[in-house]
C-alpha positions in Angstrom: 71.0 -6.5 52.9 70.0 -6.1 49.4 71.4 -2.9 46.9 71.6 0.5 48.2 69.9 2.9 46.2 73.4 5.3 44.0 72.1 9.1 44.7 71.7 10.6 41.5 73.6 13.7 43.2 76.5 12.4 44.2 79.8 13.1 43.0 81.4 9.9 41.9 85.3 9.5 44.0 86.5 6.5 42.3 85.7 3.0 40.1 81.7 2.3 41.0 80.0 -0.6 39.8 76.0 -0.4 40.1 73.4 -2.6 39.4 69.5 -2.1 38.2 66.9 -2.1 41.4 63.1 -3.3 41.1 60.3 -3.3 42.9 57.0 -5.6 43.2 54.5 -4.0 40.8 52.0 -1.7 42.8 48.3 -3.4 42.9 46.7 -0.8 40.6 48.3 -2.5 38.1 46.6 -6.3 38.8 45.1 -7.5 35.7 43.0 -10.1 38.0 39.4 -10.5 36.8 35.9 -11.3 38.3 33.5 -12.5 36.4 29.6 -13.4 36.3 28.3 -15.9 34.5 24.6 -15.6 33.6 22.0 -19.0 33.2 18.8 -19.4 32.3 16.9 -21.9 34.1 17.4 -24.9 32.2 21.3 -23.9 33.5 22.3 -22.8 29.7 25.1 -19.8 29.8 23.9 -16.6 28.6 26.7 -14.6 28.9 30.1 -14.2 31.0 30.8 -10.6 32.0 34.0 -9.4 33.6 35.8 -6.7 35.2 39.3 -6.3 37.1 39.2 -6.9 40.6 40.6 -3.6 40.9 38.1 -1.8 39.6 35.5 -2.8 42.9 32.6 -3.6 40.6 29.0 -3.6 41.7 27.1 -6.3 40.5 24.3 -4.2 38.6 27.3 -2.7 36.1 27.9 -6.4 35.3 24.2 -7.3 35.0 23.4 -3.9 32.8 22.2 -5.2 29.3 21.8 -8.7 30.2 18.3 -10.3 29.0 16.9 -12.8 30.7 14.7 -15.3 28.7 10.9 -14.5 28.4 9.0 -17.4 30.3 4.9 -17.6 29.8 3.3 -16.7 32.6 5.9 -15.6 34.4 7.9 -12.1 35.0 11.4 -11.3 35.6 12.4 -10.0 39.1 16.1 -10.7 38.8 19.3 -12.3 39.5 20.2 -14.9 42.3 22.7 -17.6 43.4 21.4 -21.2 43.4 20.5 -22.8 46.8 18.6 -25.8 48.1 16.2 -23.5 49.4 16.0 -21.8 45.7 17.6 -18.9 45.0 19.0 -15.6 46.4 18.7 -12.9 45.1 21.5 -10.8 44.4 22.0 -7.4 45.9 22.3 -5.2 42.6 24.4 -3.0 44.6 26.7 -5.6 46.0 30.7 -5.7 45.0 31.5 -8.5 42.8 34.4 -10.5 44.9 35.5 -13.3 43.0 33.9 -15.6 40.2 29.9 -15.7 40.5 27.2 -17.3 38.5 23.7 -16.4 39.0 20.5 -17.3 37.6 17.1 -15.7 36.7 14.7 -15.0 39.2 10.6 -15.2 38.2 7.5 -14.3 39.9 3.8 -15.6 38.7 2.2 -13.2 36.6 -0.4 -11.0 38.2 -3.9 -11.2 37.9 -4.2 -7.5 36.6 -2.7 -9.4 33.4 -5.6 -11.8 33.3 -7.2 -11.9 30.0 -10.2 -13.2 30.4 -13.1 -12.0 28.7 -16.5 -11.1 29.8 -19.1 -10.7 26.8 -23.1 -9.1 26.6 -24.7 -10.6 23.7 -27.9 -8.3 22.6 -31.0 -9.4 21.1 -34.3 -8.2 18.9 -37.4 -9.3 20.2 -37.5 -12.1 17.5 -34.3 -13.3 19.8 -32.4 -12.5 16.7 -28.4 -11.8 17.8 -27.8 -8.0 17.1 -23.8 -7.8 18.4 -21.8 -9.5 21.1 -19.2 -6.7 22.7 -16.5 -8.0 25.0 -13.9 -6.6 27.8 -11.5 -7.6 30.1 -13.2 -9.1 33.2 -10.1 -7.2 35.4 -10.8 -4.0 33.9 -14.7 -4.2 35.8 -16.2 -2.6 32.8 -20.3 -1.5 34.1 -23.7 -2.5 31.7 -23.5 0.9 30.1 -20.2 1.2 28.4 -20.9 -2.4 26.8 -24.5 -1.2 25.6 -22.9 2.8 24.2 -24.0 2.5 20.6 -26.0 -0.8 20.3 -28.9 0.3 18.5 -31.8 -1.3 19.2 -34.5 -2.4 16.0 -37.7 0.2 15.6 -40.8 -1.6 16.6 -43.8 0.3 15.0 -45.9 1.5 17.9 -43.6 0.9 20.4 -40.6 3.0 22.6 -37.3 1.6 23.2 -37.0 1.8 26.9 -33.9 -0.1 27.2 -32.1 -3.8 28.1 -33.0 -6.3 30.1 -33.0 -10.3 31.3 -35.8 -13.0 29.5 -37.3 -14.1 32.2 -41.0 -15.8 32.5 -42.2 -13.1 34.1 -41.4 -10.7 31.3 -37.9 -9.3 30.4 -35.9 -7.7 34.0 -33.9 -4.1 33.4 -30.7 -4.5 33.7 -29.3 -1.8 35.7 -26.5 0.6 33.2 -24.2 1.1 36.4 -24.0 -2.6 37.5 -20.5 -4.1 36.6 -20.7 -7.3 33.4 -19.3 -10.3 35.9 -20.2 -13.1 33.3 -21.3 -13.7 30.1 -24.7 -12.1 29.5 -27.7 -12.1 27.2 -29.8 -9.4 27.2 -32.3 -8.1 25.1 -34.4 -5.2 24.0 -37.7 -4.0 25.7 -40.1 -1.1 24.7 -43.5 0.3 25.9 -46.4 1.1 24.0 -46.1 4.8 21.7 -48.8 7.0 22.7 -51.2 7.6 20.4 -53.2 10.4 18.7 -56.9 9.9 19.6 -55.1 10.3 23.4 -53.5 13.6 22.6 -56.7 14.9 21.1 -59.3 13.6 23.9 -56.6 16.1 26.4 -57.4 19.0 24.2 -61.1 19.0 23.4 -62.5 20.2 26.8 -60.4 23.1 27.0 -60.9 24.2 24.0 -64.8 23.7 24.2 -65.2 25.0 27.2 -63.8 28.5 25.7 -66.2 27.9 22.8 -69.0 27.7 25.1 -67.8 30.5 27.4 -67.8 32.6 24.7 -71.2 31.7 22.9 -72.5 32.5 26.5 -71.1 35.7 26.8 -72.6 36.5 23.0 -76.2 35.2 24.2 -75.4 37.8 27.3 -75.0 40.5 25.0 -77.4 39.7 22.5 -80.1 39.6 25.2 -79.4 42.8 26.7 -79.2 44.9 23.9 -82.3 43.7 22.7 -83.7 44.3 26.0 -82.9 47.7 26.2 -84.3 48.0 22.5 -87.9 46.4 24.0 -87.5 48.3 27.0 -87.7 51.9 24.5 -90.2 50.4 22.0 -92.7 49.8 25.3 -92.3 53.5 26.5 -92.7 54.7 23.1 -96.3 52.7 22.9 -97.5 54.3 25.8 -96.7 58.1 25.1 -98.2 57.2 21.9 -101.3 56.0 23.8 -101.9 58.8 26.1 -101.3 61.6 23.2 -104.6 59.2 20.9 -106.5 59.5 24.2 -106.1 63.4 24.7 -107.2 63.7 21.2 -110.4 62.2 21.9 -111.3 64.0 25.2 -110.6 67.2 23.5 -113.6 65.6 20.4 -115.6 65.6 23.0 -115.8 68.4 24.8 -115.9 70.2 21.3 
């Protein structure tokens, strides 16, 4: 029935042979790996990782560090097993089992990454290119961020009033909120400066209107003082008159 364990306490009664007893070695002690192999997707090894079996592994500890190859116009979204049906992805938290090899999974690169350009080219009047400013057509960039700090050529006489489209009918504003969804060519517009014979012409009847009020006013006063002055003189005359005549009535009766 196999060797019966000796009691270490037992008091030994006569001539005893005994013999060494093993056992299996416990599981703990399995040296048993798993391992995961790592392609790219031309099926080239990257890397094998492994871990005892023992240990209950999840896949992400295997996959930590692992870099997959770069591919244009493409981004990484992981690991999967091959299939007809292309591959599955591998759950990061899953318990590597056995021997696995897995492959990198890719996804198209989103539009947000587009780099396509849109440009405003602005122009003189003589149709002469001033500066061309670009942005990224995802980043929906409006009129007046591409315009900040273009400065527009002086034109003697006239008033920078801002950008717009050539058309035949004269150049059309182009509106500073309005989102640059092309390539555009714009150029400069003004108005006429107003002038100084206008600013004068504004000013003369005011101010002759005063001057004539107050040449009026004068006259007014002129007038009434002398007046008053005529007014004395006359009464003056005709005392005068009447003391002459008493003069000669008192002759006379003398």
């Amino acid at each position: 029935d196999g060797n019966v364990p000796v009691d270490p306490n037992a008091e030994v009664t006569g001539n005893w042979a005994v013999y060494p007893m093993y056992k299996n070695t416990p599981t703990s002690e399995d040296k048993t790996l798993n391992t995961v192999s790592f392609y790219n997707t031309k099926n080239e090894l990257i890397q094998t990782v492994g871990y005892y079996a023992k240990d209950h592994v999840k896949f992400s500890t295997y996959a930590a560090g692992i870099q997959a190859p770069a591919v244009e116009g493409k981004i990484f979204t992981g690991w999967g097993f091959a299939s007809n049906d292309g591959n599955v992805p591998v759950d990061p938290n899953a318990e590597v089992t056995g021997n696995w090899a897995v492959y990198p999974m890719y996804k198209d690169t989103p539009t947000s990454e587009d780099k396509t350009l849109n440009t405003v080219s602005f122009y003189n009047t003589k149709n002469e290119l001033i500066q061309t400013v670009g942005y990224y057509a995802k980043d929906h960039v409006k009129f007046s961020t591409y315009a900040a700090g273009i400065q527009a050529p002086a034109v003697e006489g006239k008033i920078f009033t801002g950008w717009g489209f050539a058309s035949n009918d004269g150049n059309v504003p182009v509106d500073p909120d309005m989102v640059v969804t092309g390539d555009w060519a714009v150029y400069a517009m003004y108005k006429d400066a107003p002038t100084d014979d206008s600013k004068k012409d504004d000013s003369k009847p005011a101010d002759t209107t005063k001057k004539n009020d107050t040449k009026g006013n004068t006259k007014k006063a002129v007038l009434g003082n002398t007046g008053a002055t005529v007014g004395g003189v006359a009464v003056f005359a005709v005392i005068a008159l009447l003391g002459f005549a008493g003069i000669t009535v008192l002759r006379k009766r003398a």
